[in-house]
Residue frames as qw, qx, qy, qz and C-alpha x, y, z in Angstrom:
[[0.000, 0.889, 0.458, 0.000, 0.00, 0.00, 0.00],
 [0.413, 0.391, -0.078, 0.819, 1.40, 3.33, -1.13],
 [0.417, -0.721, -0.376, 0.406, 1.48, 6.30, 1.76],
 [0.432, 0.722, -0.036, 0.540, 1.95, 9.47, 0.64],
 [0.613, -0.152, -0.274, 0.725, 4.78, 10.92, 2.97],
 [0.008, -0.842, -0.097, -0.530, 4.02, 14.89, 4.23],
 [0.470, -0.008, -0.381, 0.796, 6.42, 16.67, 6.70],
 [0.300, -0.872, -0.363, 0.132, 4.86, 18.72, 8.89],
 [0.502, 0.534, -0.070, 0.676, 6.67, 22.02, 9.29],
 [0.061, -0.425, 0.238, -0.871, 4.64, 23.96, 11.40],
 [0.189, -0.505, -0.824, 0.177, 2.63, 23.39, 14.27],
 [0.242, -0.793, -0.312, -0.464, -0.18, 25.47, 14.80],
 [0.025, -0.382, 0.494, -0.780, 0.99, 28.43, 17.58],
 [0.549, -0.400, 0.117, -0.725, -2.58, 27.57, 19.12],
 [0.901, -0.154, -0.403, -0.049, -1.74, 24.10, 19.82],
 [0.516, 0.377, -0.418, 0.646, 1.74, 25.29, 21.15],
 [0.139, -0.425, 0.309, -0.839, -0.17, 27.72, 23.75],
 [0.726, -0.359, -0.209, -0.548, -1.73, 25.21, 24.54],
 [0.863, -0.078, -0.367, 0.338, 0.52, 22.78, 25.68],
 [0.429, 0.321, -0.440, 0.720, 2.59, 25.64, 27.58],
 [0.510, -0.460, 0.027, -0.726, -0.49, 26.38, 29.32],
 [0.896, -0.376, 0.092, -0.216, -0.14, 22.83, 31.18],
 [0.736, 0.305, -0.343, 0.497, 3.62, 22.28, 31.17],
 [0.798, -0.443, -0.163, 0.375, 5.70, 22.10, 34.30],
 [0.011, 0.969, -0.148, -0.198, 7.30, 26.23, 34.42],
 [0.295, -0.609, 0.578, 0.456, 10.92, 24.58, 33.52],
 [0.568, 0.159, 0.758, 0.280, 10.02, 22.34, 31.25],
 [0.391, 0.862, 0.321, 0.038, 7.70, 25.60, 29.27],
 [0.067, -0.872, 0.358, 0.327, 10.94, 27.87, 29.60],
 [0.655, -0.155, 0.687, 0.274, 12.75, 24.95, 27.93],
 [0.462, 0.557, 0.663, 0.193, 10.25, 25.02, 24.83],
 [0.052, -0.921, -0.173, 0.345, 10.58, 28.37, 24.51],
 [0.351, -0.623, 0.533, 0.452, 14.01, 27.91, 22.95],
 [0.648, 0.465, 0.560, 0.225, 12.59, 25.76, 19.89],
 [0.350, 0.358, 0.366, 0.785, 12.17, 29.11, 18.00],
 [0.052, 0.027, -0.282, 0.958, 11.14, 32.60, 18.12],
 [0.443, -0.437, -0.231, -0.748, 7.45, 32.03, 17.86],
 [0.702, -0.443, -0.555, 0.051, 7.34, 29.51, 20.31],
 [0.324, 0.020, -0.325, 0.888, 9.98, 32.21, 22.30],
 [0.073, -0.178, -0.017, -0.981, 6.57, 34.63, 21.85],
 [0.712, -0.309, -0.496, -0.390, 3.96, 32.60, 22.27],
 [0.704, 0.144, -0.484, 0.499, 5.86, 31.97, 25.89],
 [0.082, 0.262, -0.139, 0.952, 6.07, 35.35, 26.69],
 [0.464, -0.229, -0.302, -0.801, 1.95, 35.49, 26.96],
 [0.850, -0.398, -0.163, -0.304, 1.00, 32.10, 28.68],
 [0.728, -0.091, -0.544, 0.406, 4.22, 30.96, 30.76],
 [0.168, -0.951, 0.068, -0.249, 4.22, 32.90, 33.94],
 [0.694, -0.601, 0.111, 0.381, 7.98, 32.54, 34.61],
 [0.489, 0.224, 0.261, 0.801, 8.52, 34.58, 31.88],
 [0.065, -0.892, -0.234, -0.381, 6.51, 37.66, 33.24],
 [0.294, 0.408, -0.566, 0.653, 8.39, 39.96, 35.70],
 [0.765, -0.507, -0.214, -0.336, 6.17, 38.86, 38.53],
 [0.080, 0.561, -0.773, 0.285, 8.86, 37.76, 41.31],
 [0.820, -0.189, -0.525, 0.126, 8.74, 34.36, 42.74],
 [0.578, -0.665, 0.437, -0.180, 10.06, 33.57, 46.75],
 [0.620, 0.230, -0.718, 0.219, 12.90, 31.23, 47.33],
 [0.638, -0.601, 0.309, -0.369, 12.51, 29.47, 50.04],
 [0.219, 0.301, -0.905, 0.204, 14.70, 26.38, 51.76],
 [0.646, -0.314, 0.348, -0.603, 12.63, 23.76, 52.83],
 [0.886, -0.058, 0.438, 0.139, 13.28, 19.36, 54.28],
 [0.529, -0.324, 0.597, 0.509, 16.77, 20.15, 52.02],
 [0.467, 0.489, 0.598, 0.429, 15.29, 21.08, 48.95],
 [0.065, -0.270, 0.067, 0.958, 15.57, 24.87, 47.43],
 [0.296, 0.604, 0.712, -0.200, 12.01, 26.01, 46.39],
 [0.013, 0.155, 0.266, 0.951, 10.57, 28.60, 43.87],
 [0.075, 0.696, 0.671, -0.246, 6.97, 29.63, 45.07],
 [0.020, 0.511, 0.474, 0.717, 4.40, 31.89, 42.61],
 [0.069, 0.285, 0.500, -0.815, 3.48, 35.00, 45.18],
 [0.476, 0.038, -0.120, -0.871, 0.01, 34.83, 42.60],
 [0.788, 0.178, -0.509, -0.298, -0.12, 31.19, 42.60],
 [0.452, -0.581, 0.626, -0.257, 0.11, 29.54, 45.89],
 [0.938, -0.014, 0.346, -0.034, -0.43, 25.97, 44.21],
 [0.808, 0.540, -0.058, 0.227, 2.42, 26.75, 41.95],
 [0.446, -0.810, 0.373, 0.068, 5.92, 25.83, 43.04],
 [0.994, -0.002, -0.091, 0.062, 8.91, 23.43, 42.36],
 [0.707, -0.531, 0.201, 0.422, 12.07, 22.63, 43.46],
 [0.304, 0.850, -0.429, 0.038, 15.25, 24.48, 41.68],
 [0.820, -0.332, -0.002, 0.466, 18.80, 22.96, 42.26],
 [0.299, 0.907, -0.189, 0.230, 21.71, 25.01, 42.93],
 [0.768, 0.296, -0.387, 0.415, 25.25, 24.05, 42.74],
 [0.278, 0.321, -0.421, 0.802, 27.08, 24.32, 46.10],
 [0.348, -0.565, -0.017, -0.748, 24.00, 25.80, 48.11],
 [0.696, -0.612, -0.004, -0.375, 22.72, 23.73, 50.45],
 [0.791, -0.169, -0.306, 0.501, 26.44, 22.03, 51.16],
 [0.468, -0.854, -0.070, 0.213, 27.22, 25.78, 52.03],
 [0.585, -0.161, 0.271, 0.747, 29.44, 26.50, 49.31],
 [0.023, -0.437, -0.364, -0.822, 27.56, 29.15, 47.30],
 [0.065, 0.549, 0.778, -0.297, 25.23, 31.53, 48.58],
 [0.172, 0.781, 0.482, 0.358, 22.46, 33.57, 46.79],
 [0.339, -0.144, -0.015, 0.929, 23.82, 37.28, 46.90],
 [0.359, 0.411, 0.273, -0.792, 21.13, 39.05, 45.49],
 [0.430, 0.409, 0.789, 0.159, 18.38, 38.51, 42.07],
 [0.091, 0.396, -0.361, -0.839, 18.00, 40.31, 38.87],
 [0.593, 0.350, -0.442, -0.574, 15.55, 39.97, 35.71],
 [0.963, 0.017, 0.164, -0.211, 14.87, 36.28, 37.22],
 [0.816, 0.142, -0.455, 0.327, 18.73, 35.36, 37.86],
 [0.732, -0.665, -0.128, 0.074, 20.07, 34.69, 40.98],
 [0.385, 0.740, -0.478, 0.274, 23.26, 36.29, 41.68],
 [0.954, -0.109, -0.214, 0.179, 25.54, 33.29, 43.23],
 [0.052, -0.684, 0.690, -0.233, 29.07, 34.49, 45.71],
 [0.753, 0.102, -0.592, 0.268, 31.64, 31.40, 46.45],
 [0.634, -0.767, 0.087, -0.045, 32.26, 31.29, 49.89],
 [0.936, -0.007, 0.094, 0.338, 35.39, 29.73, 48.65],
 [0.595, 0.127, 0.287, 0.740, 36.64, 31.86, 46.39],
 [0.211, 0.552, 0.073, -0.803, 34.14, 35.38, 46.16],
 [0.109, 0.003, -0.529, -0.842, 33.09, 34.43, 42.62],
 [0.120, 0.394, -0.142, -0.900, 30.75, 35.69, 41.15],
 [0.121, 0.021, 0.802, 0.585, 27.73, 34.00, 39.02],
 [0.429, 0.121, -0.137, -0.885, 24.52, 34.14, 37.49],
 [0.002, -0.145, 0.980, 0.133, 22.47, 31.74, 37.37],
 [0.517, -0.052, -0.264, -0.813, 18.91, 31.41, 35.62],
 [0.482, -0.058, 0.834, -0.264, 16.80, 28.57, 38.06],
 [0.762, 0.300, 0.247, -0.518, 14.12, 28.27, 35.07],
 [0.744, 0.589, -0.239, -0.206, 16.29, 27.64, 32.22],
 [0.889, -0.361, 0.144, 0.243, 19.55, 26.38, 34.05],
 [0.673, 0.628, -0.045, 0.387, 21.81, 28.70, 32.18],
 [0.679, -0.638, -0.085, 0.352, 24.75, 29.91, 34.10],
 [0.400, 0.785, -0.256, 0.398, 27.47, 32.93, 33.25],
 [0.742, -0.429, -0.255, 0.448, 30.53, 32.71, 35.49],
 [0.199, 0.961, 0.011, 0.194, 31.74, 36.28, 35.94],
 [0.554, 0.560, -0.437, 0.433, 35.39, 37.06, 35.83],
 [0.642, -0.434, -0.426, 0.467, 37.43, 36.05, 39.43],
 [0.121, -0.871, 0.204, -0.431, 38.36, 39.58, 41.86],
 [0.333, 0.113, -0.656, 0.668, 40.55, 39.68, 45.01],
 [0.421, -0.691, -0.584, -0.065, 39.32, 39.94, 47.87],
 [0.344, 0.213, 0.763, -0.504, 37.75, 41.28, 49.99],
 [0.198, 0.304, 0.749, 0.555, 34.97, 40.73, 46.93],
 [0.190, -0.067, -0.165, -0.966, 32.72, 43.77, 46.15],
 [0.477, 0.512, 0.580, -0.417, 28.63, 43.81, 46.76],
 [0.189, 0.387, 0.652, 0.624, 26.72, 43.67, 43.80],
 [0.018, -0.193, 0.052, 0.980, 24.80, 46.66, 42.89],
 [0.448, 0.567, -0.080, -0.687, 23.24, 46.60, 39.88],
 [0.408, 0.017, 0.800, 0.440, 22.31, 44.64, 36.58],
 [0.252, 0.236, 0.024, -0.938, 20.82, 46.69, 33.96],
 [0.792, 0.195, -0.122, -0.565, 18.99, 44.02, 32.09],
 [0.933, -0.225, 0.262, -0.099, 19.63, 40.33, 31.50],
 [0.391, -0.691, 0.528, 0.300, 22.95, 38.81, 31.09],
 [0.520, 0.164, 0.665, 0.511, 22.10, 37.15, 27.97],
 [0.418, 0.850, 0.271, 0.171, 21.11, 40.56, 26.17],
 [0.623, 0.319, -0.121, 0.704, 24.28, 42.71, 24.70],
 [0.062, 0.709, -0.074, 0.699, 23.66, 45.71, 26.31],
 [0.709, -0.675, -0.200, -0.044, 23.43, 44.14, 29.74],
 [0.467, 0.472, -0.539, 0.518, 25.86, 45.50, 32.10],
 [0.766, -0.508, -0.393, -0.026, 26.67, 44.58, 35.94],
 [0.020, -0.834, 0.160, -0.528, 27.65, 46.65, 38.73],
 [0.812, -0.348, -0.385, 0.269, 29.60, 45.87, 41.41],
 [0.093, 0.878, -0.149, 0.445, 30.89, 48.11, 44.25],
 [0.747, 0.020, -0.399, 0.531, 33.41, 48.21, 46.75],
 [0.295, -0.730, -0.463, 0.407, 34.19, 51.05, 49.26],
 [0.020, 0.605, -0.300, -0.737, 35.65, 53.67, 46.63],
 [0.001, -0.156, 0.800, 0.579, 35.67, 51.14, 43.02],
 [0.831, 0.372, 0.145, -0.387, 32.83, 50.38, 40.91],
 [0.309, -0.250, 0.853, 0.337, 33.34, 47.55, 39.09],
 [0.695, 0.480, 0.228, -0.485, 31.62, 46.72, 35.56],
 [0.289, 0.012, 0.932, 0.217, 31.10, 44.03, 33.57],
 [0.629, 0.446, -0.052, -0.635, 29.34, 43.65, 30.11],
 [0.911, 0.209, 0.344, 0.091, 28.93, 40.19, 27.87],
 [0.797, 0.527, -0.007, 0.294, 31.90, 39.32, 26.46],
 [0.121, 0.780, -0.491, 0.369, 34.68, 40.73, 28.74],
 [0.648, 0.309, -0.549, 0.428, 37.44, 38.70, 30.29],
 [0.503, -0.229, -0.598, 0.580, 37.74, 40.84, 33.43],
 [0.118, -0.895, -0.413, 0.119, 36.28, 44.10, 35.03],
 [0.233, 0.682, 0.084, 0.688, 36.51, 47.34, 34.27],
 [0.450, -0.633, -0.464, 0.426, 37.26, 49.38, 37.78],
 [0.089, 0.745, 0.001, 0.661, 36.68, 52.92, 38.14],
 [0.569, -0.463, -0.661, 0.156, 38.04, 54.50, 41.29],
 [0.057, -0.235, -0.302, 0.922, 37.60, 57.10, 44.11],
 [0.338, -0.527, -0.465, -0.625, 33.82, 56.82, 43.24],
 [0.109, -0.151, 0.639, -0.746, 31.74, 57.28, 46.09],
 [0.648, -0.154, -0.471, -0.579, 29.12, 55.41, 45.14],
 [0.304, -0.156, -0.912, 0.226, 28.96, 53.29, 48.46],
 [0.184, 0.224, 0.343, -0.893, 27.09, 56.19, 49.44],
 [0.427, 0.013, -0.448, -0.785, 24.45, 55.43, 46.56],
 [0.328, 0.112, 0.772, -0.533, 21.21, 53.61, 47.19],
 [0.563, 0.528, 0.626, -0.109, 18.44, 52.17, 44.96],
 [0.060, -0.509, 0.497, 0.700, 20.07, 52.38, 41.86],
 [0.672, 0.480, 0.560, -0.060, 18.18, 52.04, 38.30],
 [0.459, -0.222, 0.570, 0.644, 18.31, 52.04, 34.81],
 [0.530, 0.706, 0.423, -0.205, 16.76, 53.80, 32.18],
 [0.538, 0.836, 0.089, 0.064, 17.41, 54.38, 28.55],
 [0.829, 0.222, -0.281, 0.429, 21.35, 53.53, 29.09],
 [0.022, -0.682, 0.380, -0.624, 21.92, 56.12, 31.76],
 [0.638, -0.483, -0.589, 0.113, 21.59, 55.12, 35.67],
 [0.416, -0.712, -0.036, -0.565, 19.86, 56.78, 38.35],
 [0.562, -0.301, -0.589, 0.497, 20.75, 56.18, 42.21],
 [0.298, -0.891, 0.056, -0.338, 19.71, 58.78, 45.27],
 [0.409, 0.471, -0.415, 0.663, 23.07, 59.95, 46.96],
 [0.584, -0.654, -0.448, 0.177, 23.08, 59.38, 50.99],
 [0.105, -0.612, -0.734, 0.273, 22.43, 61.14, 53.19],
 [0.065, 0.274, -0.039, -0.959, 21.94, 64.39, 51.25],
 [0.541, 0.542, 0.531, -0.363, 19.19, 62.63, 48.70],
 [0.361, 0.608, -0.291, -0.644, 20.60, 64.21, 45.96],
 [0.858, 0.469, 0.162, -0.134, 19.56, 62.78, 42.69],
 [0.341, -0.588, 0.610, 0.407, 22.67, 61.03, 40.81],
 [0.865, 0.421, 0.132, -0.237, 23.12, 60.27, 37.14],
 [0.304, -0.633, 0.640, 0.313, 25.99, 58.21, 35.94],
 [0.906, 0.383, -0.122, -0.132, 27.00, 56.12, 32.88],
 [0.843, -0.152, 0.502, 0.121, 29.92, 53.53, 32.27],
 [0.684, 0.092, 0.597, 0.410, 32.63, 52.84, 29.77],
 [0.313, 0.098, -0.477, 0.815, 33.68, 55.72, 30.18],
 [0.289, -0.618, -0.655, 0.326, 32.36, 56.64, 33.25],
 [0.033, -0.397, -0.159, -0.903, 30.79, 60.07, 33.49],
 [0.188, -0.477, -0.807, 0.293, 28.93, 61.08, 36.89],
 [0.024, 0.432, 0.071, 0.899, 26.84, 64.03, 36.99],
 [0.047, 0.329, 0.715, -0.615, 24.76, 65.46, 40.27],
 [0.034, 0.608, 0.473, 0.637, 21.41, 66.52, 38.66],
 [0.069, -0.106, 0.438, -0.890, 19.64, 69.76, 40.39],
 [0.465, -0.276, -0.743, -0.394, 17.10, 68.08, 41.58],
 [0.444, -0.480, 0.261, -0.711, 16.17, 68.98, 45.16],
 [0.107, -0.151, -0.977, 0.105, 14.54, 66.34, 47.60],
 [0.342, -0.519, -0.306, -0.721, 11.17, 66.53, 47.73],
 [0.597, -0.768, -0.233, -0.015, 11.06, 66.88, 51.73],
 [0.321, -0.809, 0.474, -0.133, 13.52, 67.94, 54.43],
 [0.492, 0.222, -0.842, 0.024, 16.25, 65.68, 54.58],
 [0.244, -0.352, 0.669, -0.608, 15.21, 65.45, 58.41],
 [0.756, 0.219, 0.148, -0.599, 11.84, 64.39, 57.12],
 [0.719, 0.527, -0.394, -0.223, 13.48, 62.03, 54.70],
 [0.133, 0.303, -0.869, 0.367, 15.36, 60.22, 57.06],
 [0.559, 0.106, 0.675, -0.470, 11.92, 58.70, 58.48],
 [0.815, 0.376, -0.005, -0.441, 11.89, 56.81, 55.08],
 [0.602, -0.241, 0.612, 0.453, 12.94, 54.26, 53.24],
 [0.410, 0.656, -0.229, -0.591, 13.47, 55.54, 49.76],
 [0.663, 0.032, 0.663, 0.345, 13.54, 53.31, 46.56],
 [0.345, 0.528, -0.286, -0.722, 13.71, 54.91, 43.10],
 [0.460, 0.300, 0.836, -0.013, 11.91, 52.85, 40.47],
 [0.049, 0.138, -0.506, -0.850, 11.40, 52.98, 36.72],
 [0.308, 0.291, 0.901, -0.095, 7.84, 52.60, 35.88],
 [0.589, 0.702, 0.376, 0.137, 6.11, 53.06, 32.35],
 [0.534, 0.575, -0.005, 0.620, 9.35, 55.02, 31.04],
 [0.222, -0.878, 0.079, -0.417, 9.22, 57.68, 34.13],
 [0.393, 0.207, -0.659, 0.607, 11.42, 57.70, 37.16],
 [0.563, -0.679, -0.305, -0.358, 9.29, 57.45, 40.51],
 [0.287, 0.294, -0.771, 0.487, 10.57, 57.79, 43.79],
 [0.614, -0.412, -0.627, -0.247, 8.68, 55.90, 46.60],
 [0.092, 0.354, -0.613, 0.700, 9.29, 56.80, 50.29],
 [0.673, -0.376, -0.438, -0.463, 7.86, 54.76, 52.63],
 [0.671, -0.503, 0.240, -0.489, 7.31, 53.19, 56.33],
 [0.482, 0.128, -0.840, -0.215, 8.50, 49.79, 56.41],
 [0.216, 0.112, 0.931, -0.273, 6.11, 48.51, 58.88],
 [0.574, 0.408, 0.468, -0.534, 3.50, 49.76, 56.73],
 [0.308, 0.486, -0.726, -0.376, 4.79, 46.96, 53.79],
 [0.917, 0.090, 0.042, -0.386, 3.13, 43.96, 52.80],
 [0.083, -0.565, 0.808, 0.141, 6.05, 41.33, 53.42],
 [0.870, 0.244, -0.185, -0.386, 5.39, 38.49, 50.89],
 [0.884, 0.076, -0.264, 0.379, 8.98, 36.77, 51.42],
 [0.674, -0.454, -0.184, 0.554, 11.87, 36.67, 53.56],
 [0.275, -0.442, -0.015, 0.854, 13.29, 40.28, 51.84],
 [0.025, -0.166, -0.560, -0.812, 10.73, 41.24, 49.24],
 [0.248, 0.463, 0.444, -0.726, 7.42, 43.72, 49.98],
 [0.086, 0.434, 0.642, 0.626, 4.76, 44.31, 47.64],
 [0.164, 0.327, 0.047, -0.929, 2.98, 48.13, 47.48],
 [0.334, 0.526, 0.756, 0.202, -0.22, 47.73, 46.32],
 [0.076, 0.331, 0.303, 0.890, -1.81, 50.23, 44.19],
 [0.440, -0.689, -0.501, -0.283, -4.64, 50.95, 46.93],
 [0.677, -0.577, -0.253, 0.381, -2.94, 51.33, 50.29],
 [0.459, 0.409, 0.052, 0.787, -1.26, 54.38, 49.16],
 [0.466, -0.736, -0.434, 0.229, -1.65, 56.27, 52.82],
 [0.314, 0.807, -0.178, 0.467, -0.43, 59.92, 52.35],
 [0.340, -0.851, 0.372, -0.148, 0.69, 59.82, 56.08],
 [0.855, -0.279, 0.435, 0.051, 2.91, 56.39, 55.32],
 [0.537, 0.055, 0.612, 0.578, 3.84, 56.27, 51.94],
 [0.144, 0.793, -0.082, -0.586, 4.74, 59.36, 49.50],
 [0.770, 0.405, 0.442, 0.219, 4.78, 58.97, 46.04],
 [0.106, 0.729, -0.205, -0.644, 6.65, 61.25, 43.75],
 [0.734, 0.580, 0.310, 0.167, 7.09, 61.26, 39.67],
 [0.375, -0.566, 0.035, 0.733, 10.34, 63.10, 38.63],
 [0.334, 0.902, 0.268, 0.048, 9.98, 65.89, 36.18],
 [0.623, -0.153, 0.138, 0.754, 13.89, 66.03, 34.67],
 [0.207, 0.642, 0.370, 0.639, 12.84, 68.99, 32.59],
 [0.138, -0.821, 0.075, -0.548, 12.15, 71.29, 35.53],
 [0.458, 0.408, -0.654, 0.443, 14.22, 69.38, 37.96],
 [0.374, -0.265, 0.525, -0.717, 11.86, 68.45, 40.64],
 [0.040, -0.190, -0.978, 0.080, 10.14, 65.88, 41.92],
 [0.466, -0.175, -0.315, -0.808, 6.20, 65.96, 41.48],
 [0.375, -0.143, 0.827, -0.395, 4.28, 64.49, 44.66],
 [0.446, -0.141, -0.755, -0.459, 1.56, 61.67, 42.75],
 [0.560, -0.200, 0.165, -0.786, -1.29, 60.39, 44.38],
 [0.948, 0.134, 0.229, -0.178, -1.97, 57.02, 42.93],
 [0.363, -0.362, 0.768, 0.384, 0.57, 54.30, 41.40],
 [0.611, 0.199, -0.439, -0.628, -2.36, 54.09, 38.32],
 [0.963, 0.113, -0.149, -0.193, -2.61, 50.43, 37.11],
 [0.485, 0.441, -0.664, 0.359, 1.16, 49.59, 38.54],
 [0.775, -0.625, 0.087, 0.035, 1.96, 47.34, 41.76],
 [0.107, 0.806, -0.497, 0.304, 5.37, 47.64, 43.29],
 [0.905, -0.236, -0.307, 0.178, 7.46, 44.95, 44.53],
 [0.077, -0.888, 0.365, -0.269, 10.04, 46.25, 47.09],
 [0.789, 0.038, -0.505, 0.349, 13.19, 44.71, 48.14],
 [0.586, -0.779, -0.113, 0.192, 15.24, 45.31, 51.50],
 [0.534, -0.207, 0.179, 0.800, 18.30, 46.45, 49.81],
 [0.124, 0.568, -0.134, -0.803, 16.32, 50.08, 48.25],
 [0.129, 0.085, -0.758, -0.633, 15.64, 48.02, 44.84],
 [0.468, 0.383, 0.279, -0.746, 12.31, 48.31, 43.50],
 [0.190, -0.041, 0.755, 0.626, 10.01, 46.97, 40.51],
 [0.383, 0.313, 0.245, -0.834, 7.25, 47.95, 38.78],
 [0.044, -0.115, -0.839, -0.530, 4.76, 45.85, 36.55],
 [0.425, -0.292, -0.137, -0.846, 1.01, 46.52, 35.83],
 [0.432, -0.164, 0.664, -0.587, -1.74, 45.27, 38.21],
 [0.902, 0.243, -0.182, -0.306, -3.27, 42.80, 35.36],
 [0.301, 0.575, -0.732, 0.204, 0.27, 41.65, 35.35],
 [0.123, -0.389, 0.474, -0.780, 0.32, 41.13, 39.08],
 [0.493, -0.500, -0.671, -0.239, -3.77, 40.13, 39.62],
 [0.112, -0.390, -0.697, 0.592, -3.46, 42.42, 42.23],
 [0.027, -0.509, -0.393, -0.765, -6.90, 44.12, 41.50]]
């Protein structure tokens, strides 16, 4: 009997979204890699590709990821080194963990969904805090900030070893972001608004007032925080934060108490800060180191 032979090329995207819609979160980040529609199709129904944060937690030996929208959605992660107490988790970027050797101080990156890993060039020690990462470490323009008590240190894909700039005073900086290849950071304990770039380094103080007394400003924590293209700065209480995980808060877009938490919107053009009222359709996730994110409240589900 003769069979006529036909090769599928394509699968239908709508079969694709379907299956990613009931696939195990690594296993959909996995698929994702096939190609770029399945990469887009991804984007839309996997939610460990939205910027939602997740909680790590340690629990009976096993390292956990838990959905803060999804309490039935979790699973285990491995990570080299961790729970023997040779690595620990330093801080988390664009959904990678930044990894320090206890051994040695290095340095990595390391994506739990997809298992991809960047080792970043070795330092001396004592080894620098991370800072800063401006976007992910697999996109070219990502660069990573590391600081020390005078040196920034910076790293971009595809360099050997770090670039160090020094006699900065940037240990003084605090909740540092990125927008549109510059970065933003507020300058203890004066507030003042700082804008610097990298390669070559260029710092500049903008005149930007604070938008209270400093006295006043010292009964906050402050986080700057890009959100729909604008620079916000947030100043808040921290007992009146919504602690979701061991160092990460979430600001809803309701609870926005004028005597607790001050919004502002900055307005580079006349060089002041502009007090706001409402965060619109944006929830805020807050960290304990000043770092801040913003994504919409569909995003989120926090409605």
């Amino acid at each position: 009997m003769w069979r006529a032979k036909v090769i599928t090329k394509r699968i239908p995207i709508d079969i694709v979204e379907s299956v990613l819609m009931c696939m195990n979160p690594k296993d959909a980040v996995r698929l994702s890699t096939t190609c770029k529609e399945w990469r887009v199709a991804a984007l839309r129904f996997d939610p460990t590709m939205s910027k939602t944060p997740w909680l790590f937690t340690v629990a009976d030996d096993s390292c956990i990821l838990q959905n803060i929208i999804d309490e039935n959605m979790s699973f285990k992660i491995r990570i080299p080194g961790f729970l023997l107490g040779r690595n620990f988790i330093n801080d988390s970027s664009y959904g990678w963990l930044v990894l320090k050797s206890k051994q040695n101080g290095i340095i990595s990156l390391l994506n739990p969904f997809s298992r991809a890993q960047f080792d970043l060039p070795a330092l001396g020690h004592p080894v620098p805090v991370f800072l800063h990462m401006s976007s992910p470490p697999t996109k070219p323009d990502c660069v990573i900030l590391l600081v020390d008590v005078e040196n920034l240190y910076v790293w971009r894909p595809g360099d050997t070893s770090w670039n160090m700039e020094k006699n900065m005073d940037i240990k003084y900086y605090m909740s540092t972001i990125s927008l549109q290849g510059q970065f933003y950071a507020i300058a203890y304990p004066y507030y003042h608004l700082m804008t610097f770039q990298v390669l070559p380094l260029r710092v500049k103080k903008l005149n930007v007032p604070p938008p209270m007394d400093i006295c006043d400003m010292l009964m906050y924590d402050v986080f700057l925080v890009e959100s729909c293209g604008e620079i916000r700065l947030v100043c808040i209480r921290i007992p009146h934060l919504d602690r979701v995980g061991h160092d990460i808060f979430m600001l809803r877009h309701d609870i926005c108490d004028k005597h607790h938490v001050i919004l502002f919107r900055l307005d580079l053009k006349n060089e002041t800060w502009i007090k706001i009222e409402s965060l619109g359709d944006q929830t805020l996730f807050l960290k304990n180191n000043n770092q801040a994110m913003s994504i919409s409240t569909l995003d989120a589900k926090c409605y």
